[in-house]
C-alpha positions in Angstrom: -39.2 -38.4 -33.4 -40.8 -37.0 -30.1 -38.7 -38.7 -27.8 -35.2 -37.7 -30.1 -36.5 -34.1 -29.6 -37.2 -34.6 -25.9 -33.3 -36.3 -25.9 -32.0 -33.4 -27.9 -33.9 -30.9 -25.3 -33.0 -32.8 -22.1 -29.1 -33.0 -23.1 -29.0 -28.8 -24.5 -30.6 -28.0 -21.0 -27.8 -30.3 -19.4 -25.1 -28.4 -20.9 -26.8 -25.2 -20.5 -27.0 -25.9 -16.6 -23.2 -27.0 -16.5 -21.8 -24.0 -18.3 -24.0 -21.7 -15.9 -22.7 -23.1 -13.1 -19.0 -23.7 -14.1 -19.1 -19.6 -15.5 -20.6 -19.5 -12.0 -18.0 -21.2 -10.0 -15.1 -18.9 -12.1 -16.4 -15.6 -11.1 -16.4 -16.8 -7.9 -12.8 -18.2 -8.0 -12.0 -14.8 -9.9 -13.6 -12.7 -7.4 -12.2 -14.7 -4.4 -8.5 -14.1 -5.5 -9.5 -10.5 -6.3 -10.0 -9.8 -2.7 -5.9 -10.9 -2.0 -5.1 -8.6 -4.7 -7.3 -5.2 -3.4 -6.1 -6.1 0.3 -2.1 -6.2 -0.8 -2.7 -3.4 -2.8 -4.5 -1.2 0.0 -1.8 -2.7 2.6 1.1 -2.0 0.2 -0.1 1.3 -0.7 -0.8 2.2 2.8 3.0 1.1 4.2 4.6 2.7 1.1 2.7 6.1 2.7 4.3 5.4 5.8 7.7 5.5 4.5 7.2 8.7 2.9 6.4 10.5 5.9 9.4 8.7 7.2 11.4 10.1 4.2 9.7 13.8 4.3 10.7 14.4 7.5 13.7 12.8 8.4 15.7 14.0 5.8 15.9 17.2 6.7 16.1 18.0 10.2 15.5 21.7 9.5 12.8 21.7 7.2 9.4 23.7 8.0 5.9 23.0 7.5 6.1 26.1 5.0 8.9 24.3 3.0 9.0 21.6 -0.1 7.8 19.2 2.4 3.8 17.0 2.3 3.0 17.7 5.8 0.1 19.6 6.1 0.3 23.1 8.6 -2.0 21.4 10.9 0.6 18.5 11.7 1.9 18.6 14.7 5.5 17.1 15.3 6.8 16.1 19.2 10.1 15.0 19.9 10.5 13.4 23.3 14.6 12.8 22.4 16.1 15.8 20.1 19.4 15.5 20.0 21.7 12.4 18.6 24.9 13.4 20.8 23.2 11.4 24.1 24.3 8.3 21.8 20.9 6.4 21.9 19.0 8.8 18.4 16.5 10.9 18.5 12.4 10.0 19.0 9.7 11.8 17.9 6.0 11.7 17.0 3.7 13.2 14.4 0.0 14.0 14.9 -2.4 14.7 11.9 -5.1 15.3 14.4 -8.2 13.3 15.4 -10.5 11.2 12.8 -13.3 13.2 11.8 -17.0 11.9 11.5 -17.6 13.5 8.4 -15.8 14.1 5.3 -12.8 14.8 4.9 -11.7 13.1 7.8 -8.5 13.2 7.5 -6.0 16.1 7.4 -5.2 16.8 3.4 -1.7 16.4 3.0 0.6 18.0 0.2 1.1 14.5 -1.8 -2.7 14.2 -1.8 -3.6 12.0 0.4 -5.6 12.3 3.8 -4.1 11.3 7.3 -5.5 11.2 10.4 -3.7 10.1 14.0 -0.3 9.3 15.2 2.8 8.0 14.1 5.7 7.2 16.3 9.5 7.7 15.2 12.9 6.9 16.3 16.4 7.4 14.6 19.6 5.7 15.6 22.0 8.4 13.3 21.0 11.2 10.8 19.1 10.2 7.6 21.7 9.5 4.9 24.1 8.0 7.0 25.1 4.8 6.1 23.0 1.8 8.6 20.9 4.4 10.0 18.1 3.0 11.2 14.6 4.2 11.5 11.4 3.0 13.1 8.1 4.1 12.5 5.6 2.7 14.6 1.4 3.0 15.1 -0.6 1.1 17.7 -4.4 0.9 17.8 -4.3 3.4 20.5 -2.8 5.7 18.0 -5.7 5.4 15.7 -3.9 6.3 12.4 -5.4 6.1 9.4 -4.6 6.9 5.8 -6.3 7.1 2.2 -6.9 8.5 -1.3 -9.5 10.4 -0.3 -11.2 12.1 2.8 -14.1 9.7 2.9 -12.7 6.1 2.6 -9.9 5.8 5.3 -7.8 2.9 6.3 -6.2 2.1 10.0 -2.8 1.1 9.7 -1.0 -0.6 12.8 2.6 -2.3 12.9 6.2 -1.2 12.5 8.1 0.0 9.3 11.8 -0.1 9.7 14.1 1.6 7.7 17.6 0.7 7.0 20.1 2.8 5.3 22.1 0.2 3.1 23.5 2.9 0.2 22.8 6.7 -1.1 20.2 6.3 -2.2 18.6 3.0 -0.9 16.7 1.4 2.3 15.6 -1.9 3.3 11.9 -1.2 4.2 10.9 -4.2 7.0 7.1 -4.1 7.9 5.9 -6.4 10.7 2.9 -7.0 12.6 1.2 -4.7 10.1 -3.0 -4.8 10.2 -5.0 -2.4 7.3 -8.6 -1.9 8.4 -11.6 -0.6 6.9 -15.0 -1.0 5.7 -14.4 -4.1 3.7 -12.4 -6.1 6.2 -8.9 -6.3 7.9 -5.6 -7.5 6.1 -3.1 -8.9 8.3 0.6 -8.2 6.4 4.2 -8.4 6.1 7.1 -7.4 4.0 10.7 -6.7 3.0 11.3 -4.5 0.7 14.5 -2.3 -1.1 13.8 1.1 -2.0 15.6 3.3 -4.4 15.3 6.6 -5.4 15.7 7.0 -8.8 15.3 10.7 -8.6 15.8 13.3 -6.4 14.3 16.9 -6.9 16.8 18.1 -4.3 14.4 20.1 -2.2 12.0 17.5 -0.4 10.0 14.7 -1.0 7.7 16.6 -3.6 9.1 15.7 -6.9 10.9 12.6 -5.6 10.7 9.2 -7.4 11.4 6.0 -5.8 11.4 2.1 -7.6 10.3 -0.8 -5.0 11.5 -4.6 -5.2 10.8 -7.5 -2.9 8.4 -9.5 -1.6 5.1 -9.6 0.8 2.9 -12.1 2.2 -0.4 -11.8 4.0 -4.0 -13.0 5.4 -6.7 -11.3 3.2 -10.2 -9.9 4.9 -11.8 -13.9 4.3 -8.6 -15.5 6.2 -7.2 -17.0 2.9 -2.9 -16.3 3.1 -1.3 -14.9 0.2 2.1 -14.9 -0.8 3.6 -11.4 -3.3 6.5 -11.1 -5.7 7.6 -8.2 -7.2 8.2 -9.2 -11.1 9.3 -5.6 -12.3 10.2 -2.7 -9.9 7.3 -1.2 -8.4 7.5 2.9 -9.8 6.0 5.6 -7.9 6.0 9.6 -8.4 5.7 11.6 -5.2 3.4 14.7 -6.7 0.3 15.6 -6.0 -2.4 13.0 -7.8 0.7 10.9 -8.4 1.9 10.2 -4.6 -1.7 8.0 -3.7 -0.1 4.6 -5.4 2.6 3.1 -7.7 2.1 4.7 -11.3 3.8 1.2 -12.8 5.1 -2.5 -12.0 4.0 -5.4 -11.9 3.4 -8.1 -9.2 2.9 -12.5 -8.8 0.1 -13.2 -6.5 -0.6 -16.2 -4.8 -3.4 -17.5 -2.5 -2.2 -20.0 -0.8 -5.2 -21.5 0.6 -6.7 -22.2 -2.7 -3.3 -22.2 -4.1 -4.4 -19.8 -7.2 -2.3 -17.6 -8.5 -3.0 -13.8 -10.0 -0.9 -11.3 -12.1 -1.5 -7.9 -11.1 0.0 -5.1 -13.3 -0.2 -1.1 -11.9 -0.1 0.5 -15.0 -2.3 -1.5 -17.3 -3.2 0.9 -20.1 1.0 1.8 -20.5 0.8 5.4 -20.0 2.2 5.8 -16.4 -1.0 7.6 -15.5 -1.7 8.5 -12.1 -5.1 6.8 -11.7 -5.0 4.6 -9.2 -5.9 2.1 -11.4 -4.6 -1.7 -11.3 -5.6 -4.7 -13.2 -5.7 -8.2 -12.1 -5.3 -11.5 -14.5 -6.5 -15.1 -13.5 -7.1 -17.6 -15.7 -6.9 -15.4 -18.8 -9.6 -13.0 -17.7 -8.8 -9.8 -16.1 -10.4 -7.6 -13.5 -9.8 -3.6 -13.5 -10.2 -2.3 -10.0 -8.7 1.0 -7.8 -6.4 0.7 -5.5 -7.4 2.4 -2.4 
């Protein structure tokens, strides 16, 4: 009877030890493909900023820091080429000032996020004519950084280029894009078609724009990742709104470990502008902000 006991214990502590480490081994596997989800999502949120300083400014040559515009007063705009009539566009850079050591250290801008650094432009034609192109541009000397909040900034390098294809859409090509912050770097890539889907008719403010495509990417542990857009990507440029997509969902794949992650913007189905995203693998899912 002893030694059935003993059996009975021994085989219990056996399957004890296996579920531990197999739960184990799936929050590890969860939290490994989480990390290709938060660096897309701080990447795609970062280059989807870029475009709508791009946007702000470009399309409307004569608008003023006092305007409908989310350039803050202490922006300062350069332009080294002014004039479109020479034949070769116009150039320009914008300036949100030096990154600060303390909080905020960034400039607060009117969509509500915080910029710091440089951003280089050019423009073959004026905004909404038809294969304008536009490039935006930031090197590390530029030292440009973005975020939702003053505290937790991320450096963006690479170039966005804008392609007028309709009214009221671009082709959005990033390359040689890099985020960096505190948790890593995220080396990225994309090509993307953005539509405005509506248009307050006096600036970016009130603007809302849907995003479809596809991204790949080496997350901050080296793994690649590969990103479909499954429904449109939806974001609201107003203040609180403007930090990320308010809706959409997206495919995720690490291709190193070849698992795959469904990542959905609004999760709770209210459109809310929280910033928060959730992440399914393997029937559990993950809640985490998008930074």
């Amino acid at each position: 009877m002893k030694k059935s006991n003993f059996i009975l214990t021994a085989i219990f502590f056996i399957i004890l030890t296996l579920s531990f480490f197999a739960c184990k081994k799936d929050k590890k596997e969860i939290i490994e493909t989480i990390i290709s989800a938060e660096d897309n999502s701080t990447a795609e949120n970062e280059f989807t900023s870029v475009f709508d300083v791009a946007d702000d400014f470009t399309s409307n040559d004569t608008r003023t820091r006092s305007g409908n515009t989310i350039l803050p007063n202490g922006a300062i705009v350069t332009f080294t080429d002014s004039v479109f009539t020479d034949g070769n566009g116009i150039a320009f850079t914008i300036d949100f000032g030096t990154l600060k050591l303390v909080a905020p250290k960034g400039i607060y801008c009117k969509d509500g996020r915080y910029r710091s650094g440089k951003l280089s432009f050019t423009a073959s034609k004026k905004y909404f004519e038809i294969v304008n192109v536009i490039t935006v541009s930031a090197s590390d000397a530029d030292k440009y950084y973005g975020g939702n909040d003053g505290t937790n900034l991320t450096q963006v390098t690479g170039t966005t280029t804008l392609t007028r294809t309709t009214a009221t859409s671009l082709n959005i090509d990033v390359a040689n894009a890099k985020a960096v912050n505190d948790k890593g770097t995220v080396t990225w890539k994309s090509n993307r078609t953005i539509t405005k889907t509506v248009d307050n008719g006096a600036g970016l403010l009130g603007d809302e724009f849907e995003v479809i495509g596809s991204a790949s990417g080496v997350n901050r542990n080296g793994e690649n990742f590969t990103v479909t857009i499954d429904v449109p990507l939806y974001k609201k440029i107003q203040l609180g709104c403007a930090r990320t997509f308010v809706k959409g969902k997206i495919t995720l794949t690490n291709t190193t470990s070849n698992k795959t992650i469904k990542i959905d913007y609004d999760p709770y189905n209210n459109v809310a502008c929280d910033a928060v995203a959730k992440a399914t693998i393997n029937n559990k899912e993950y809640y985490y902000t998008v930074r």
